[in-house]
Every structure is written in structure tokens, then in C-alpha cells.
PQR file with spaces between the fields and no chain letter, atoms N, CA, C, O and H, PARSE charges and radii, in Angstrom:
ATOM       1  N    UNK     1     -22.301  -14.639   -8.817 -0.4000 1.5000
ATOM       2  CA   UNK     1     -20.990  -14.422   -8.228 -0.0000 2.0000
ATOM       3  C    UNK     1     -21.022  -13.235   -7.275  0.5500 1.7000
ATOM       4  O    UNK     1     -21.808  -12.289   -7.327 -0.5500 1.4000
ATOM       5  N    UNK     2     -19.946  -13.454   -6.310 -0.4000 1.5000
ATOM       6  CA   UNK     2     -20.278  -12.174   -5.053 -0.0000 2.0000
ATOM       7  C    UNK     2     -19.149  -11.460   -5.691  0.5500 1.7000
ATOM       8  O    UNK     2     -18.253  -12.166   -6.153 -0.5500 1.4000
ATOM       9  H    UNK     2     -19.307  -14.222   -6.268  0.4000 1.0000
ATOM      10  N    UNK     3     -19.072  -10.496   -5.766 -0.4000 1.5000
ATOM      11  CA   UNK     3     -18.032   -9.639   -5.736 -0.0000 2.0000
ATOM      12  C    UNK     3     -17.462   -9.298   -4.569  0.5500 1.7000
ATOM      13  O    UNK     3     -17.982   -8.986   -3.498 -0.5500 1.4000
ATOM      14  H    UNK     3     -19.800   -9.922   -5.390  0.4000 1.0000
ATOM      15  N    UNK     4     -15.589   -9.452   -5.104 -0.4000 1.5000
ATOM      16  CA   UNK     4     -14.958   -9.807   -4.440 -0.0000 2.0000
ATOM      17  C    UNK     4     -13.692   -8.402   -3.773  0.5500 1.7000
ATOM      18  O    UNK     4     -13.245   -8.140   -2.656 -0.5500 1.4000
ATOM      19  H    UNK     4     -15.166   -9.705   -5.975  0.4000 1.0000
ATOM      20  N    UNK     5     -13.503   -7.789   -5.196 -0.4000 1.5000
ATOM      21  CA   UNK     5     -12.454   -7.117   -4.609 -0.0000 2.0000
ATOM      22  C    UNK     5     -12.884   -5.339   -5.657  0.5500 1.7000
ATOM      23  O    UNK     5     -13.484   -4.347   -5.246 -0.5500 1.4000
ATOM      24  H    UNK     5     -13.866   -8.002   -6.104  0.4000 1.0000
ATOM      25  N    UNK     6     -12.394   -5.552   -6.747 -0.4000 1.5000
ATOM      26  CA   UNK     6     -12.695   -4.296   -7.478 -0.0000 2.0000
ATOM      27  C    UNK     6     -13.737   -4.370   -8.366  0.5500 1.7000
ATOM      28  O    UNK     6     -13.556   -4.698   -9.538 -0.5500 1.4000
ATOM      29  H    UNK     6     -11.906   -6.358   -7.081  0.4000 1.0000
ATOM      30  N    UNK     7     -14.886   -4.077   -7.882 -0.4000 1.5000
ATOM      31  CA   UNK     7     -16.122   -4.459   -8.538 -0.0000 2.0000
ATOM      32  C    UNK     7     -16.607   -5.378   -8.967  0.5500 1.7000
ATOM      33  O    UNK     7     -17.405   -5.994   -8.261 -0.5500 1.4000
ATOM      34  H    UNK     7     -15.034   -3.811   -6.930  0.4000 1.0000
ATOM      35  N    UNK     8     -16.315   -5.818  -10.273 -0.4000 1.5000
ATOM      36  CA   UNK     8     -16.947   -7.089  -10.639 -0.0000 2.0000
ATOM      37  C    UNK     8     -16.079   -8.150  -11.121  0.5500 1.7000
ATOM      38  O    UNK     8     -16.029   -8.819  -12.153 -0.5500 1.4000
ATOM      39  H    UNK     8     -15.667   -5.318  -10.846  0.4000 1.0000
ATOM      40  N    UNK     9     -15.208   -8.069   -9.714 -0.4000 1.5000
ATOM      41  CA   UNK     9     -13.879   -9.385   -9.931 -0.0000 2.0000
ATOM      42  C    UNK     9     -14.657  -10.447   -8.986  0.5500 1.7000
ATOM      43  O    UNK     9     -14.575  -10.154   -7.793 -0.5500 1.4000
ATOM      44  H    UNK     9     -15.248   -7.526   -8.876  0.4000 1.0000
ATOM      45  N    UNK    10     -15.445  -11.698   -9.294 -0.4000 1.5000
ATOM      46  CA   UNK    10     -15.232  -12.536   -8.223 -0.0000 2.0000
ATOM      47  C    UNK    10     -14.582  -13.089   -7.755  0.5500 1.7000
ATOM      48  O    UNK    10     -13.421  -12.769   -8.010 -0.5500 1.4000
ATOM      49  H    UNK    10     -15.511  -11.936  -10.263  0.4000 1.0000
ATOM      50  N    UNK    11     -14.768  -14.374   -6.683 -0.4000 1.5000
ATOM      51  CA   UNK    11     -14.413  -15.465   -6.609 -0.0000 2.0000
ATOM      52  C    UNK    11     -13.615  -16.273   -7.948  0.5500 1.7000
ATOM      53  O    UNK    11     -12.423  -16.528   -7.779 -0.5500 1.4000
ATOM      54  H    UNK    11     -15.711  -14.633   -6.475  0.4000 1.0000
ATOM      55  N    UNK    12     -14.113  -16.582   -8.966 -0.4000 1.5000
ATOM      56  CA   UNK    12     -13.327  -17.119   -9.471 -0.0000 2.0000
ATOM      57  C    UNK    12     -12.278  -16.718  -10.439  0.5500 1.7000
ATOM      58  O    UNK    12     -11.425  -17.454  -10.936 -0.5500 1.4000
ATOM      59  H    UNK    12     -15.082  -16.375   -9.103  0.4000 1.0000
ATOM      60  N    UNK    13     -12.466  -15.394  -10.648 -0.4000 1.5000
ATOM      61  CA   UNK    13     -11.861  -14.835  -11.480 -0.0000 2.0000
ATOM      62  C    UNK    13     -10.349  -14.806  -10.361  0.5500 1.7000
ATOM      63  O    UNK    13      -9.251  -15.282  -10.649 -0.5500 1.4000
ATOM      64  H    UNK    13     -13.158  -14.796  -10.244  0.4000 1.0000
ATOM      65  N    UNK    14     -10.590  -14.360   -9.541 -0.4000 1.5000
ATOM      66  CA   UNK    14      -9.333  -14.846   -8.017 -0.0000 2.0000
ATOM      67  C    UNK    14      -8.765  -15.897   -8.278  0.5500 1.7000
ATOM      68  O    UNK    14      -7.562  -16.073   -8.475 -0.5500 1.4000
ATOM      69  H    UNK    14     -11.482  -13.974   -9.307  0.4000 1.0000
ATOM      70  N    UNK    15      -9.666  -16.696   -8.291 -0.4000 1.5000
ATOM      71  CA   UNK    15      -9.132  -18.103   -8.473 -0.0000 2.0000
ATOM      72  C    UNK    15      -8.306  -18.324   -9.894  0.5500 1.7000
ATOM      73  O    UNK    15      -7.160  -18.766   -9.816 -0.5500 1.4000
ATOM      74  H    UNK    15     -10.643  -16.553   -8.131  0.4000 1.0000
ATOM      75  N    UNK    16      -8.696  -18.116  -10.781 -0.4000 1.5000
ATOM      76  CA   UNK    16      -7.524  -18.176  -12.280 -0.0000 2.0000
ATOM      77  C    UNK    16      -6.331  -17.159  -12.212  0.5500 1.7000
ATOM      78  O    UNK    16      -5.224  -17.204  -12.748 -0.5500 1.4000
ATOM      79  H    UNK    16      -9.627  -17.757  -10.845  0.4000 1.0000
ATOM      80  N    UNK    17      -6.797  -16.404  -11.540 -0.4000 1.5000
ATOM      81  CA   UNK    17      -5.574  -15.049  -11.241 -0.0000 2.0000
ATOM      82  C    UNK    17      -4.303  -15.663  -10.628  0.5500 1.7000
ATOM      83  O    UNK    17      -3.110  -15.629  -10.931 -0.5500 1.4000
ATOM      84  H    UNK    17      -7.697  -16.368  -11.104  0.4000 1.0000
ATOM      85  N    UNK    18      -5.145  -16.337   -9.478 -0.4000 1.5000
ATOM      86  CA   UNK    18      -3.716  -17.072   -8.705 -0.0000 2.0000
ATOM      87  C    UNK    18      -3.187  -18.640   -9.171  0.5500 1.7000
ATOM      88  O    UNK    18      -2.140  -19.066   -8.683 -0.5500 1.4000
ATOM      89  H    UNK    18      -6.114  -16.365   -9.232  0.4000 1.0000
ATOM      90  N    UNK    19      -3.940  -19.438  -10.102 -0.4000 1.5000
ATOM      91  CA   UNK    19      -3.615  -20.119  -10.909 -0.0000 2.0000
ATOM      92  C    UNK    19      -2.628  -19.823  -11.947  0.5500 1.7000
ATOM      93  O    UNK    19      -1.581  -20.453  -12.098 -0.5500 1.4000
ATOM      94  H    UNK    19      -4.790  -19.092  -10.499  0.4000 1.0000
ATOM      95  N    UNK    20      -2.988  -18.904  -12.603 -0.4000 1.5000
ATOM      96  CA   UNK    20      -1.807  -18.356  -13.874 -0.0000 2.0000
ATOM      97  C    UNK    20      -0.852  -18.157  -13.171  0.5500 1.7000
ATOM      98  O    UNK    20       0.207  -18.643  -13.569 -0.5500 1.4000
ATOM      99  H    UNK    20      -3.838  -18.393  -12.480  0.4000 1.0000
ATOM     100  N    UNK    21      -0.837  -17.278  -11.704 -0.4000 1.5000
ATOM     101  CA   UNK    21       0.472  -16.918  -11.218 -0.0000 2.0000
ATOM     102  C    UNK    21       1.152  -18.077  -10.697  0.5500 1.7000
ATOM     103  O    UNK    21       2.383  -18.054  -10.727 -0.5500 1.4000
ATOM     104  H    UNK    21      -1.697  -16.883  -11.381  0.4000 1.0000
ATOM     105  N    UNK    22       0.592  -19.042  -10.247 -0.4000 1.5000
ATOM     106  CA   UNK    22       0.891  -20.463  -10.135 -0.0000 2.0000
ATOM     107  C    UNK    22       1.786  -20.754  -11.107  0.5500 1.7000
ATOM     108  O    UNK    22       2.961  -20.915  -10.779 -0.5500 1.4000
ATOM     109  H    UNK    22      -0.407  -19.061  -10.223  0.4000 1.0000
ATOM     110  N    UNK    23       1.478  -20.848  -12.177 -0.4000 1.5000
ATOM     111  CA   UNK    23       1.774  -21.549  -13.676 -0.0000 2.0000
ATOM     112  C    UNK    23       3.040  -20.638  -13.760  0.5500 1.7000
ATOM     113  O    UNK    23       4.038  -21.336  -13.940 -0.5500 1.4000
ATOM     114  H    UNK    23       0.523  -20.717  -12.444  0.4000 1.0000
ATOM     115  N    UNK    24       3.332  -19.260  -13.686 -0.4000 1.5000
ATOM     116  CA   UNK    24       4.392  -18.472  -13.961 -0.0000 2.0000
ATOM     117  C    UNK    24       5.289  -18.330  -13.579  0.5500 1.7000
ATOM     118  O    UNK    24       6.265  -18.228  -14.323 -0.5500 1.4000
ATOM     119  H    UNK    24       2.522  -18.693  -13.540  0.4000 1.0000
ATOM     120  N    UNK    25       5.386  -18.259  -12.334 -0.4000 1.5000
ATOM     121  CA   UNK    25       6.381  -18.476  -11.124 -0.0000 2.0000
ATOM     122  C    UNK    25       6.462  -19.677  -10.329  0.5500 1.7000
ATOM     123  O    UNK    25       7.309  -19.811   -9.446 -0.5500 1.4000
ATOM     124  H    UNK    25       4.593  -18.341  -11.730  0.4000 1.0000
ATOM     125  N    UNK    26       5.734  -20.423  -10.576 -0.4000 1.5000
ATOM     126  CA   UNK    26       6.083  -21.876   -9.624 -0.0000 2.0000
ATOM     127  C    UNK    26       5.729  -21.277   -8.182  0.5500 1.7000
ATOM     128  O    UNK    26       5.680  -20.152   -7.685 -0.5500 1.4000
ATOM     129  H    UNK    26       5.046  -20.314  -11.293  0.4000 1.0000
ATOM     130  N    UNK    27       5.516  -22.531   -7.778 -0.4000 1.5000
ATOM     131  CA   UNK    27       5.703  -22.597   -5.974 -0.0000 2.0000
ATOM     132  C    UNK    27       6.667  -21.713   -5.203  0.5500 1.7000
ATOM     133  O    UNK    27       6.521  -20.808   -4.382 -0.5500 1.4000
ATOM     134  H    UNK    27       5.556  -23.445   -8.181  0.4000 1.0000
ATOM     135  N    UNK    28       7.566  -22.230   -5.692 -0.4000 1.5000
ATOM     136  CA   UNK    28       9.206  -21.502   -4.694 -0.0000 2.0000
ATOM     137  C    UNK    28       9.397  -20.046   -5.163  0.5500 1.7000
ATOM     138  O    UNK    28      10.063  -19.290   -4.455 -0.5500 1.4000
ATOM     139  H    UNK    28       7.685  -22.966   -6.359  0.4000 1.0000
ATOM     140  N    UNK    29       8.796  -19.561   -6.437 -0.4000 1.5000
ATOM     141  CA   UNK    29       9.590  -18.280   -5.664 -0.0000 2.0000
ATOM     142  C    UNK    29       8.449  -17.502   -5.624  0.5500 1.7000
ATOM     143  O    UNK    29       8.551  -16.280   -5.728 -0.5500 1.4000
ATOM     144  H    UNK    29       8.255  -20.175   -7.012  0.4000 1.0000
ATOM     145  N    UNK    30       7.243  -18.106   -5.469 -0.4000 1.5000
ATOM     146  CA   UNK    30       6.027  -16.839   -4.889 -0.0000 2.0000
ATOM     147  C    UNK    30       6.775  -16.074   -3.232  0.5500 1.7000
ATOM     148  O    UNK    30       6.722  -14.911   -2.832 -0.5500 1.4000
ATOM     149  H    UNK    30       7.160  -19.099   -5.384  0.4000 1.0000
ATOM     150  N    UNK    31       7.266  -17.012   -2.754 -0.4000 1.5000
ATOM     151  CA   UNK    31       7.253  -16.152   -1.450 -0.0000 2.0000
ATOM     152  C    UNK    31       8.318  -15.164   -1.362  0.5500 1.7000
ATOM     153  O    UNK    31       8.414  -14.452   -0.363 -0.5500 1.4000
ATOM     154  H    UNK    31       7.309  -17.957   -3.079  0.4000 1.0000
ATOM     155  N    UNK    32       9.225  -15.061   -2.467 -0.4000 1.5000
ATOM     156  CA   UNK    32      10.506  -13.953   -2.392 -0.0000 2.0000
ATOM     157  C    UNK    32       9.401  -12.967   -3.086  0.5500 1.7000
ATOM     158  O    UNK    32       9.454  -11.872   -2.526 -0.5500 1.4000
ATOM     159  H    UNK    32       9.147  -15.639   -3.279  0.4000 1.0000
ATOM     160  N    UNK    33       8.121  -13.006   -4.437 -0.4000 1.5000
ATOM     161  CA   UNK    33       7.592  -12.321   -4.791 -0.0000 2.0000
ATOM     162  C    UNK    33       6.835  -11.031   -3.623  0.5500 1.7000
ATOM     163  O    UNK    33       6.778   -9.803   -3.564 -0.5500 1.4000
ATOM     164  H    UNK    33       8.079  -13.896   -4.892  0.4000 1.0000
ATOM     165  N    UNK    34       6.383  -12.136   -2.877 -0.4000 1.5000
ATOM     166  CA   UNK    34       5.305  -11.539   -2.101 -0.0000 2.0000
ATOM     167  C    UNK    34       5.943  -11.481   -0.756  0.5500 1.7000
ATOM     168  O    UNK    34       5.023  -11.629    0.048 -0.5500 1.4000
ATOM     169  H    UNK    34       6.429  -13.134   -2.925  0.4000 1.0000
ATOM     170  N    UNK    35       7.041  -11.341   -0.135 -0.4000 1.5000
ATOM     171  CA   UNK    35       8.525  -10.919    0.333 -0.0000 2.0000
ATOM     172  C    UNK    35       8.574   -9.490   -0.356  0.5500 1.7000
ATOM     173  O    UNK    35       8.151   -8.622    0.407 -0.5500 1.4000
ATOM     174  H    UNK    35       7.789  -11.220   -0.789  0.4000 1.0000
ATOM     175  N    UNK    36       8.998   -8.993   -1.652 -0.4000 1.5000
ATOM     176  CA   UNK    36       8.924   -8.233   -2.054 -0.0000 2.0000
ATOM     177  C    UNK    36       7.934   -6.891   -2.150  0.5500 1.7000
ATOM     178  O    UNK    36       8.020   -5.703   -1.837 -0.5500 1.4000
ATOM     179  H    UNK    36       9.342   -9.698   -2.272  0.4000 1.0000
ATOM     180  N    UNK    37       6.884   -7.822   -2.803 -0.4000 1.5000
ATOM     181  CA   UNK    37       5.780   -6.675   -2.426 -0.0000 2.0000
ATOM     182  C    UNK    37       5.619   -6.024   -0.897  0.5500 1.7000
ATOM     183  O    UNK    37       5.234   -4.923   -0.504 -0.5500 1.4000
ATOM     184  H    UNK    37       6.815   -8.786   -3.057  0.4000 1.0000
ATOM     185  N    UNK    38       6.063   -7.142   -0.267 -0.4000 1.5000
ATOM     186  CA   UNK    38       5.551   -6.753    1.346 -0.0000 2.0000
ATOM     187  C    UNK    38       6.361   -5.272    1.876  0.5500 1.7000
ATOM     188  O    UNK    38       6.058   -4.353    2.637 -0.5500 1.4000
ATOM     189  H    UNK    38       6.376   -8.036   -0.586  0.4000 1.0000
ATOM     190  N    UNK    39       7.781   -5.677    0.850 -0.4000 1.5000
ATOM     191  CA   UNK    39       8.506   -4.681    1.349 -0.0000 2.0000
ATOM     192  C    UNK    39       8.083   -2.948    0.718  0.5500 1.7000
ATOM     193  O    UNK    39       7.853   -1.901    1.323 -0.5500 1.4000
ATOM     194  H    UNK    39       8.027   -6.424    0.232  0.4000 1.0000
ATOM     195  N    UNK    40       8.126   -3.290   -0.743 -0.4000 1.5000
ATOM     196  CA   UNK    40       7.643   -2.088   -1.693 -0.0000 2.0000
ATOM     197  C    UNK    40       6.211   -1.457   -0.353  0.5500 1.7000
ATOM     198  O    UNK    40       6.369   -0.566    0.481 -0.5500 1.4000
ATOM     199  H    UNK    40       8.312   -4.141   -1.235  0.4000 1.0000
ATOM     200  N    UNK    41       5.039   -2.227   -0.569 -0.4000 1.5000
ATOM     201  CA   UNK    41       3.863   -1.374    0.236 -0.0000 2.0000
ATOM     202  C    UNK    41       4.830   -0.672    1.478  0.5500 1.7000
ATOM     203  O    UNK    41       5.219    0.491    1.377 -0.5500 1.4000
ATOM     204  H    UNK    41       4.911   -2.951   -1.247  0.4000 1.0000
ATOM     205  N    UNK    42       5.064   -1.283    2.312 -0.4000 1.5000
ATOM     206  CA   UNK    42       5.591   -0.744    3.285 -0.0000 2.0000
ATOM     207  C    UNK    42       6.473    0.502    3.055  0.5500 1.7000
ATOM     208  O    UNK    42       6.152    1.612    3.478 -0.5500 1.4000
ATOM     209  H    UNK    42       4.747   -2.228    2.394  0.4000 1.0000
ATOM     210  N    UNK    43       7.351    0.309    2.514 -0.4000 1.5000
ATOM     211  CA   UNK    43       8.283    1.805    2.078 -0.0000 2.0000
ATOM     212  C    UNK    43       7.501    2.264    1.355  0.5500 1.7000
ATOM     213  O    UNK    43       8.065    3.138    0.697 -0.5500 1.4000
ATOM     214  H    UNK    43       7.612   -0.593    2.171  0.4000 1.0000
ATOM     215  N    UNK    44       5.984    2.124    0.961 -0.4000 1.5000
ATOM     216  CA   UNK    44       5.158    3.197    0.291 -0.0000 2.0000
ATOM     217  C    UNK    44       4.470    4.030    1.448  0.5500 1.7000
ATOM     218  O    UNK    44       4.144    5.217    1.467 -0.5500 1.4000
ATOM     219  H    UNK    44       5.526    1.414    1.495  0.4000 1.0000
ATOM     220  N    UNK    45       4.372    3.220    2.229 -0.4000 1.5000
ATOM     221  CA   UNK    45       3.722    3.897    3.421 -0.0000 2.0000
ATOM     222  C    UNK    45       4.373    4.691    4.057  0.5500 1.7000
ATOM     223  O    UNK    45       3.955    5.756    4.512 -0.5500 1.4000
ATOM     224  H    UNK    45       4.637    2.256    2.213  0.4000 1.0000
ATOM     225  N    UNK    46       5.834    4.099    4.184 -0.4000 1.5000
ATOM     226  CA   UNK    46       6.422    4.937    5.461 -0.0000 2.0000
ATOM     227  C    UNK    46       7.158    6.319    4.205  0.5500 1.7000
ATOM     228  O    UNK    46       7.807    7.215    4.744 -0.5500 1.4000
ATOM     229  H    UNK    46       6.174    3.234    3.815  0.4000 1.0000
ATOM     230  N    UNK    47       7.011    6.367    2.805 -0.4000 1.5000
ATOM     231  CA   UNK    47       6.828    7.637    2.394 -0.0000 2.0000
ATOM     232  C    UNK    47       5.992    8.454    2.563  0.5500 1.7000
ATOM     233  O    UNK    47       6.085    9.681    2.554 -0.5500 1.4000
ATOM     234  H    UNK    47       6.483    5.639    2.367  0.4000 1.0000
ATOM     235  N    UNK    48       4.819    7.560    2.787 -0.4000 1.5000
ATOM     236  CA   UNK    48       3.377    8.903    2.550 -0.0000 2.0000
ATOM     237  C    UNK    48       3.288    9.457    4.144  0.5500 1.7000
ATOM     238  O    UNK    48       2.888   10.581    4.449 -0.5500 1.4000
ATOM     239  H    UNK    48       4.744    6.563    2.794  0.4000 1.0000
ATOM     240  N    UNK    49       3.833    8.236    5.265 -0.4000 1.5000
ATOM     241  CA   UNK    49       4.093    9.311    6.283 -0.0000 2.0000
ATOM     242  C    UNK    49       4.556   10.251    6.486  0.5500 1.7000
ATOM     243  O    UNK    49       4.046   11.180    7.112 -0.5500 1.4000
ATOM     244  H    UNK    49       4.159    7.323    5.017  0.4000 1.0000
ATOM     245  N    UNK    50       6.045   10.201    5.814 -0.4000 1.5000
ATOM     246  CA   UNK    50       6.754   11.413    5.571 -0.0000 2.0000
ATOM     247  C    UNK    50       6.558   12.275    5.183  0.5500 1.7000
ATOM     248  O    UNK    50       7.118   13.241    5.701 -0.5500 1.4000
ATOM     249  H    UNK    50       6.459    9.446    5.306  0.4000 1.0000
ATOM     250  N    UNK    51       5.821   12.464    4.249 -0.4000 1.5000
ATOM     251  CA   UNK    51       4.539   13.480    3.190 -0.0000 2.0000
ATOM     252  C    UNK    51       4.436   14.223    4.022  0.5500 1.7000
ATOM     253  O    UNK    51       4.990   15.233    4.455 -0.5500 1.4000
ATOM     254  H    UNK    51       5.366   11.680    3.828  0.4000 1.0000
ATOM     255  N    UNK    52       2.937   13.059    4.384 -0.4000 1.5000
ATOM     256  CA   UNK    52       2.258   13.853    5.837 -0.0000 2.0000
ATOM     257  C    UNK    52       2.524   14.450    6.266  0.5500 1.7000
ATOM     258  O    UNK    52       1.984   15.549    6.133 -0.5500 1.4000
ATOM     259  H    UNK    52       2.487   12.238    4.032  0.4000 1.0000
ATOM     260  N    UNK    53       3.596   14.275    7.171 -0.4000 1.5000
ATOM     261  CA   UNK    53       4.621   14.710    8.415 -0.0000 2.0000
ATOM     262  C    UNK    53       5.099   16.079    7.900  0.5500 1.7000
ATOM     263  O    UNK    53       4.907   17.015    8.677 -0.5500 1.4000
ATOM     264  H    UNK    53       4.035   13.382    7.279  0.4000 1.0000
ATOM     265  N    UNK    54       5.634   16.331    6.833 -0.4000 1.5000
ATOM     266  CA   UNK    54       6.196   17.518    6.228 -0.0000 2.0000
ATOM     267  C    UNK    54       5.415   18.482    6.001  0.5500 1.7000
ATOM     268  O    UNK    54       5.709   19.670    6.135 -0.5500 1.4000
ATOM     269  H    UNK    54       5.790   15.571    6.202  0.4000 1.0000
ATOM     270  N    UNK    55       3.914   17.850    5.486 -0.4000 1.5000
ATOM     271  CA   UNK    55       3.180   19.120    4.839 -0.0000 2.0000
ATOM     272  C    UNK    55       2.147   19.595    6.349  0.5500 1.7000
ATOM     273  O    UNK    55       1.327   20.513    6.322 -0.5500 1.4000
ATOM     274  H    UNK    55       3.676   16.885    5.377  0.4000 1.0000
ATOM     275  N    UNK    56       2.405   18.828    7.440 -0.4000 1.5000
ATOM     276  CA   UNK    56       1.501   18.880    8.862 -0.0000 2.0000
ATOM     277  C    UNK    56       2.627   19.865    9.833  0.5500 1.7000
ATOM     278  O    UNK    56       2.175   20.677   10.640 -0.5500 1.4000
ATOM     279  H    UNK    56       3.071   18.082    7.462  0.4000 1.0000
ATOM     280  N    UNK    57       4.026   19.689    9.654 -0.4000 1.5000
ATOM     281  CA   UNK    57       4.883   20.204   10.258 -0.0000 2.0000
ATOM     282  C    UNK    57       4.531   21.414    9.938  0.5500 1.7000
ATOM     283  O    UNK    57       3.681   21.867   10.705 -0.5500 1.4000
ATOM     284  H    UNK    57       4.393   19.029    8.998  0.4000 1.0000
ATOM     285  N    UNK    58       4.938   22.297    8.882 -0.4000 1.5000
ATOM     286  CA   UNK    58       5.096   23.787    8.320 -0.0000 2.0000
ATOM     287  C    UNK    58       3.395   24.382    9.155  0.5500 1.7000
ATOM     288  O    UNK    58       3.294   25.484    9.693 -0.5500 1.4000
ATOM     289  H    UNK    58       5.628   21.929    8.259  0.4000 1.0000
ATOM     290  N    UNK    59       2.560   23.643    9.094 -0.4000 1.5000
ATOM     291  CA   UNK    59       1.176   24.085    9.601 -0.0000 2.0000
ATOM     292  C    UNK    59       1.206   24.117   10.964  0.5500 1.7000
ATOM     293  O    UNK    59       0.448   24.873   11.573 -0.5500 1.4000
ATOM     294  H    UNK    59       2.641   22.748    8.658  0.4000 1.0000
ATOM     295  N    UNK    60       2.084   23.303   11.608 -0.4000 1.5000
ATOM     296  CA   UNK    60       2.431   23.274   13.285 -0.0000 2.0000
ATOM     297  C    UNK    60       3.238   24.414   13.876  0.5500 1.7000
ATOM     298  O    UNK    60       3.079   25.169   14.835 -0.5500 1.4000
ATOM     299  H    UNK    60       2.699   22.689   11.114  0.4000 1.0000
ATOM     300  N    UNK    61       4.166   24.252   12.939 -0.4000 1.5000
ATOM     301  CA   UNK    61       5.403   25.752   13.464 -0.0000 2.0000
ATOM     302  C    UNK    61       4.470   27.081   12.785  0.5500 1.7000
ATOM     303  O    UNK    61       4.523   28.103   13.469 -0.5500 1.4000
ATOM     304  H    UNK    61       4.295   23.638   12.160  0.4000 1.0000
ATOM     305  N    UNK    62       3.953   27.133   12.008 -0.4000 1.5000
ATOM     306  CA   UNK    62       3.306   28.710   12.048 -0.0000 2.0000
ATOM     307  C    UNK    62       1.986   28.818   13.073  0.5500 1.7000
ATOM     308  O    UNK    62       1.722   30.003   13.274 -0.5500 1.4000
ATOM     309  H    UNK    62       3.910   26.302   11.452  0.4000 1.0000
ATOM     310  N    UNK    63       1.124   27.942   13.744 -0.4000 1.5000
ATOM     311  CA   UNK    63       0.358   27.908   14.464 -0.0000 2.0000
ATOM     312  C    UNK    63       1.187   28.150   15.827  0.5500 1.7000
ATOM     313  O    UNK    63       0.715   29.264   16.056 -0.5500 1.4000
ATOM     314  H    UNK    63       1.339   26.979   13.581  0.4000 1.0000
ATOM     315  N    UNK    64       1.772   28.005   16.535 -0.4000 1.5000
ATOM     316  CA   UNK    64       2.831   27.479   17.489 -0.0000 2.0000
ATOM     317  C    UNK    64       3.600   29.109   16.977  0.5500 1.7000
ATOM     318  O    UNK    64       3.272   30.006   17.754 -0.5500 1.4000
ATOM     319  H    UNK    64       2.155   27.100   16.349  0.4000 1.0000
ATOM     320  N    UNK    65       4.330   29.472   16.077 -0.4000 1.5000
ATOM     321  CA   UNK    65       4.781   31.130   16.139 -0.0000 2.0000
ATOM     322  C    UNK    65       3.622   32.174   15.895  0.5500 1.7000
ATOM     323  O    UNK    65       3.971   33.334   16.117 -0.5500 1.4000
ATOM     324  H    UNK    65       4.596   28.743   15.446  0.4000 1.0000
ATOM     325  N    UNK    66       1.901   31.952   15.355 -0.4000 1.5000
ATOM     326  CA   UNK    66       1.316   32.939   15.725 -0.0000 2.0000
ATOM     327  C    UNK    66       0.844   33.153   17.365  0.5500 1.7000
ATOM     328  O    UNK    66       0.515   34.277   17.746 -0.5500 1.4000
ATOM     329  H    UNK    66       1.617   31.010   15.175  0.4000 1.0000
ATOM     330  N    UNK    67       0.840   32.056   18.240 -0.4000 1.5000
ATOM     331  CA   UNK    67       0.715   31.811   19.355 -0.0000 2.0000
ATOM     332  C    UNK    67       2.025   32.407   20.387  0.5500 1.7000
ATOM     333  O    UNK    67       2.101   32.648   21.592 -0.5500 1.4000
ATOM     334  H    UNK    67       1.108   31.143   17.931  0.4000 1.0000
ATOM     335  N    UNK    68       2.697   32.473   19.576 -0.4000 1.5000
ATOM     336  CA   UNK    68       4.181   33.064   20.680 -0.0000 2.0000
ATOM     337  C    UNK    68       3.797   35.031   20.070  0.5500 1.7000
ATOM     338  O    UNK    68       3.521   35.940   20.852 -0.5500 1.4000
ATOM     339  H    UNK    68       2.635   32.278   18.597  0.4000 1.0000
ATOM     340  N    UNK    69       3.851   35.101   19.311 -0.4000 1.5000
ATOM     341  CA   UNK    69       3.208   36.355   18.671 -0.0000 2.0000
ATOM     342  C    UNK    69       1.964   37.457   19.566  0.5500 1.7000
ATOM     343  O    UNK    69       1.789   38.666   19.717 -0.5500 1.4000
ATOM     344  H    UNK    69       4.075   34.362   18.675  0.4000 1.0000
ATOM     345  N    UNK    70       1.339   36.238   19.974 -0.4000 1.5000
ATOM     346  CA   UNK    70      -0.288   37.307   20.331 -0.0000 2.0000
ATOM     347  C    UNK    70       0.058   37.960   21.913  0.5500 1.7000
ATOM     348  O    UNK    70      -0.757   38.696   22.470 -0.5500 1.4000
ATOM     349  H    UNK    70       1.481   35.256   19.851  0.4000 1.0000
């Protein structure tokens, strides 16, 4: 088996993964599921930009006032 995603998940182990989820949720509402997720990652991201952005800002304005300083 090739490994597929997190070490020693293959191919088929993929394959029963999305089978069971098959079996659990049916057809119709995988796509509000994964609708969902799409949204969660995304507002995970555009938090960790914000992070970013905050902890990069405070490092910008004191670089930028030792420069008005010298």
C-alpha cells in the first residue's frame, strides 16, 4: 500500500473512511457537510491571519518609531 495521507493511512483505508461516511450521512447531505467544513477551515484561516497581522503590526510600529527617533 502507498501511503496516502498521515503516514500509514492508505488507499484503502480512504476508501472505507468514505464508505462509512457514505453509510452515515447518505448522499444528500454530504454536501451541506462539506459546505460546512469549507466554511469552518476558512474562518480558521482568516483568524490565523488576523493573529499574524496583530503580532507583525506591534513589530512594524516600533521599527517605523525607532526610525522616526534616530
Amino acid at each position: 500500500m502507498i501511503p496516502l495521507l498521515f503516514g500509514n493511512i492508505g488507499m484503502g483505508e480512504v476508501i472505507i473512511i468514505v464508505f462509512v461516511v457514505l453509510l452515515l450521512f447518505g448522499g444528500r447531505k454530504i454536501p451541506e457537510l462539506m459546505r460546512g467544513l469549507g466554511k469552518g477551515v476558512s474562518s480558521f484561516k482568516k483568524g490565523m491571519n488576523e493573529i499574524q497581522d496583530e503580532i507583525t503590526k506591534p513589530a512594524n510600529n516600533t521599527e517605523a518609531k525607532d526610525a522616526d527617533n534616530r
